[in-house]
C-alpha positions in Angstrom: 9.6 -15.8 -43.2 9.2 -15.2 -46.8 10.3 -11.7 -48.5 6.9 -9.9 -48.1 6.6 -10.5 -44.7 9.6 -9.9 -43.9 8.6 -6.1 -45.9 5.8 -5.7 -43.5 7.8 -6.7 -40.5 9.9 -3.8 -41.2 7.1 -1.5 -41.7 5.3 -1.6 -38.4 7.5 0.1 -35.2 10.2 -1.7 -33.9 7.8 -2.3 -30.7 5.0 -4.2 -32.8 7.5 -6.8 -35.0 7.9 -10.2 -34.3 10.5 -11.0 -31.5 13.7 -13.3 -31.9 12.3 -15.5 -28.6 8.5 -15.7 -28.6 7.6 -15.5 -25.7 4.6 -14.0 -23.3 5.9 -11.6 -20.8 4.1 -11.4 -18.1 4.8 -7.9 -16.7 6.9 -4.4 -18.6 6.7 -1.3 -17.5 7.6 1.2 -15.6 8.2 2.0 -12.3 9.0 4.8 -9.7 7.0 7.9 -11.9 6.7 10.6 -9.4 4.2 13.0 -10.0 1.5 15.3 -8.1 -2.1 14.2 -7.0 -5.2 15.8 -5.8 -8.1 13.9 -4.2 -11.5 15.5 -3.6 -13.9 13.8 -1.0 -16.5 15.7 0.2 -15.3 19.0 -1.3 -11.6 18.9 0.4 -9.4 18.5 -1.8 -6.0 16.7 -0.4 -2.7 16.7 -2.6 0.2 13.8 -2.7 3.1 13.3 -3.7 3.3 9.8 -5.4 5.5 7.1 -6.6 3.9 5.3 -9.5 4.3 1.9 -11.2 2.7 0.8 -14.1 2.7 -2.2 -15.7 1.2 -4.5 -18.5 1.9 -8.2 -19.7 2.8 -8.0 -23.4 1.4 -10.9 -26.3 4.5 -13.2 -27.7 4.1 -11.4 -31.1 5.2 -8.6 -30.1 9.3 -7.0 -29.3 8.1 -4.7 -27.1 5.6 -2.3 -25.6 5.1 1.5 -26.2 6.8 3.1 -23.1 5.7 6.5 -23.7 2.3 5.8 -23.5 2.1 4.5 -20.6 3.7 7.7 -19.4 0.7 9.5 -20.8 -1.5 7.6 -19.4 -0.8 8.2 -16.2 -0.1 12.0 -17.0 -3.3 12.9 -19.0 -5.7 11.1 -16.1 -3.6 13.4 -13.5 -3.9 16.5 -15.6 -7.6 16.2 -16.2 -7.5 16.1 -12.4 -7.9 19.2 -11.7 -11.3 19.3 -13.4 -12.3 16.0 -12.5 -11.4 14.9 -9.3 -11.3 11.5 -8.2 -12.5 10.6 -4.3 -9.5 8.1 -3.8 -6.7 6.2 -5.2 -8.4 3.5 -6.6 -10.6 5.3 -8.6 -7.9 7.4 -10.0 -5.9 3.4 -11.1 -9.3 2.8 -12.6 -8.6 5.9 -14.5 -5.5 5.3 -15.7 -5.5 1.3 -16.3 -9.0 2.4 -18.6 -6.8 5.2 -20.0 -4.2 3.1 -21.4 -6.3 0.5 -22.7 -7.2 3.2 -25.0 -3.5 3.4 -26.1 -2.0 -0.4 -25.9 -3.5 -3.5 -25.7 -3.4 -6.2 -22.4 -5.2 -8.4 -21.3 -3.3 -7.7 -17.5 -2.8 -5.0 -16.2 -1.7 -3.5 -12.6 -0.8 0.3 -11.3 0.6 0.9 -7.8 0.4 4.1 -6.4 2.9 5.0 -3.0 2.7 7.9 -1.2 2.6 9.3 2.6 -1.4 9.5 4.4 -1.3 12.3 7.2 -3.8 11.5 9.4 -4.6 14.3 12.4 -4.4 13.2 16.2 -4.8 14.6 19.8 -2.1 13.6 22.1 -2.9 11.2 25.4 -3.2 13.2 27.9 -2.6 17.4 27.0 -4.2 16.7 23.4 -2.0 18.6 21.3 -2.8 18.1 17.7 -0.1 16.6 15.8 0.1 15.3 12.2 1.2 11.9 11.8 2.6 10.1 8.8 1.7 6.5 7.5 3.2 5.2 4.7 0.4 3.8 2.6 0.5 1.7 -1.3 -2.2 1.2 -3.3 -2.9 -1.2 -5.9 -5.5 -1.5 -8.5 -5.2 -4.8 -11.1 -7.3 -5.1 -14.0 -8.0 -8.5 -15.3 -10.4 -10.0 -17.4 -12.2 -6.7 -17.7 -12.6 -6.9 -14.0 -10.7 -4.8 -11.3 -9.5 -5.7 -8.2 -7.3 -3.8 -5.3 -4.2 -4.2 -3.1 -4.2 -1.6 -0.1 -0.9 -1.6 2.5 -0.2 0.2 5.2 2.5 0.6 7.7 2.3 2.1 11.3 4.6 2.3 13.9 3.8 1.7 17.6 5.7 0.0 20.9 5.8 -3.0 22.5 6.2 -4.2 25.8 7.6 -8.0 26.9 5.7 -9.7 28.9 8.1 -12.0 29.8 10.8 -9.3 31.5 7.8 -7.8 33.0 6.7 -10.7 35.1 10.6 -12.0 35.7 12.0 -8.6 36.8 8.6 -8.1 38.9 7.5 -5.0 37.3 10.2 -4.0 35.2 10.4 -4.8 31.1 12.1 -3.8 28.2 10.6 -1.7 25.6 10.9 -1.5 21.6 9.6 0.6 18.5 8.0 -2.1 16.5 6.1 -1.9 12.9 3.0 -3.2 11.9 2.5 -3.9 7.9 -1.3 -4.9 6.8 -1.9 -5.8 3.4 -5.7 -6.3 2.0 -6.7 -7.9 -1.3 -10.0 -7.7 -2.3 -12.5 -7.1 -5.0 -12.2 -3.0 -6.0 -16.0 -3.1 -4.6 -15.0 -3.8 -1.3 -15.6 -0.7 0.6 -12.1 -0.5 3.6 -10.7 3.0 4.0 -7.2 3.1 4.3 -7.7 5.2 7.8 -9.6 1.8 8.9 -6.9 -0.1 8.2 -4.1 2.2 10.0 -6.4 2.4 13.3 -6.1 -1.2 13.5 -2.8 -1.1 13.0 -2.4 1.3 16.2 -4.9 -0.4 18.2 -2.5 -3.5 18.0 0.3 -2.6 19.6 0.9 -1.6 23.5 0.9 2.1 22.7 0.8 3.7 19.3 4.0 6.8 19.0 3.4 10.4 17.9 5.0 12.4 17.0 4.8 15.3 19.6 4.8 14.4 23.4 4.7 16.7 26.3 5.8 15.5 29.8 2.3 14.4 30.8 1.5 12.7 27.5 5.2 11.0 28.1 3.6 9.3 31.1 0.3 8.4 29.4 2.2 6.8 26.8 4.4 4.7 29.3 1.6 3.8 31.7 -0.2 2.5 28.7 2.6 0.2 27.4 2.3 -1.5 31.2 -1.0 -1.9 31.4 -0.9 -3.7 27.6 2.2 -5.7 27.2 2.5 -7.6 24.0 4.5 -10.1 22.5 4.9 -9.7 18.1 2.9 -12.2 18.2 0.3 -10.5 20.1 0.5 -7.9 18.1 0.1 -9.5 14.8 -3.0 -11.7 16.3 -5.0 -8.9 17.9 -4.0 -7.1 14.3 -5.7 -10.5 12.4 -8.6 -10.6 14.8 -9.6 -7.1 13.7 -9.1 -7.0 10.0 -10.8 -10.2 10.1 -14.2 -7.8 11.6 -14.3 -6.2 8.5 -15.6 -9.3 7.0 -14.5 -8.6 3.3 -13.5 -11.2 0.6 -10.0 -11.4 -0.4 -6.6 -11.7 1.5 -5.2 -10.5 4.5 -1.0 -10.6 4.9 0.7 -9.1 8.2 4.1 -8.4 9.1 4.6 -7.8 12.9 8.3 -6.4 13.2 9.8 -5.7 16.8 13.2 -4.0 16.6 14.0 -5.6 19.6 15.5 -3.1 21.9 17.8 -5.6 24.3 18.9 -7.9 21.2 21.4 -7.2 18.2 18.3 -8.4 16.0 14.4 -8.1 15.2 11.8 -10.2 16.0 9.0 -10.4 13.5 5.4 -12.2 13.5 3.5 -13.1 10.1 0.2 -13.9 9.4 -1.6 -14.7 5.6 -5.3 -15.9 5.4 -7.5 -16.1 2.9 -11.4 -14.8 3.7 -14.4 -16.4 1.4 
């Protein structure tokens, strides 16, 4: 490096000069920014509490990236929320991904957004209302100028075995078991994340709530016989319905029985790739 480059190299922000190893990195950021959000669909407004990564891939030219502004990225978007509301998560990543291009260059880049979805429900049998929590994670990628989404979920059900049930002649042993369901996809792809956690619940023997009164006990019981399931079942009947939604993308599930007569967990997977 002659003397005047050197002169410039020492002019621009430590950020912006030249790296000892060049070398493309493929992601820098940050992660776990918690902050306040407000969605508005249909005029009602719901508010979060979110976990936030954000990241970029940064050019071989360059020591490092501007941290700070990704942080203002994400807070001017949520800021302006308040007058410009956003209808859900991925249009708020779209926000902030087209924020910060504004600020920094990429070519990649990816926000994730994790927070808690309470969804309302009547209980089996007295139907009490009861709030129940799912914890949700959205992603939104931008590549290429184009944008695409990663949406997880995770619900919580029980299972019944089979197996004991016909062996002890009506008797079986019972576990709390966990559904994950992941969805990649074009951002076009219209799947609401309340899709996506019924099919989760319609997988299992039962779904859980959170409040039960004696009655709804029973219901809740008498359903897990009449639907026993292997995790395998459950990650199967779980595939067969996201499958219905007939999008374009991929589909990853995690069936997870804590297993309730062993010391460990049984757990089903699934991956497929829908064209």
């Amino acid at each position: 490096m002659t003397e005047t480059q050197e002169l410039r190299q020492q002019e621009l922000a430590t950020q912006d000069r030249l790296p000892k190893v060049k070398e493309v990195i493929d992601r820098v950021g940050i992660s776990g920014l918690r902050t306040g959000l407000k969605l508005s669909n249909a005029g009602n407004d719901s508010h979060f509490t979110a976990e936030i990564d954000l990241f970029i891939d940064l050019s071989e030219d360059r020591k490092g990236i501007h941290m700070s502004r990704l942080v203002e990225s994400i807070n001017e978007v949520v800021s302006r929320g308040s007058r410009q509301t956003k209808a859900s998560f991925e249009e708020l990543g779209m926000d902030i991904l087209d924020e910060l291009k504004k600020k920094h260059r990429y070519s990649k880049g990816e926000i994730t957004i994790r927070t808690t979805l309470f969804l309302s429900r009547h209980t089996p049998v007295t139907n009490r209302l009861t709030d129940e929590p799912y914890d949700i994670c959205i992603g939104v990628i931008s590549r290429n100028d184009k944008f695409f989404k990663k949406m997880r979920v995770k619900a919580i059900g029980n299972t019944l075995c089979p197996h004991s049930l016909e062996t002890t002649h009506g008797k079986a042993h019972v576990q709390r078991a966990e559904l994950d369901l992941q969805i990649e996809a074009p951002i076009k792809e219209k799947i609401p994340l309340e899709e996506l956690i019924a099919i989760c619940e319609n997988s299992f023997s039962s779904p859980t709530y959170t409040v039960l009164k004696t009655p709804d006990e029973a219901g809740v019981v008498e359903e897990m016989f009449r639907n026993p399931k292997f995790v395998e079942d459950v990650a199967r009947d779980c595939f067969r319905q996201a499958r219905n939604l007939k999008f374009k993308g991929c589909v990853k599930i995690r069936a997870t029985s804590y297993e309730s007569i062993h010391k460990h967990n049984a757990v089903s997977e699934i991956e497929r790739v829908f064209e």
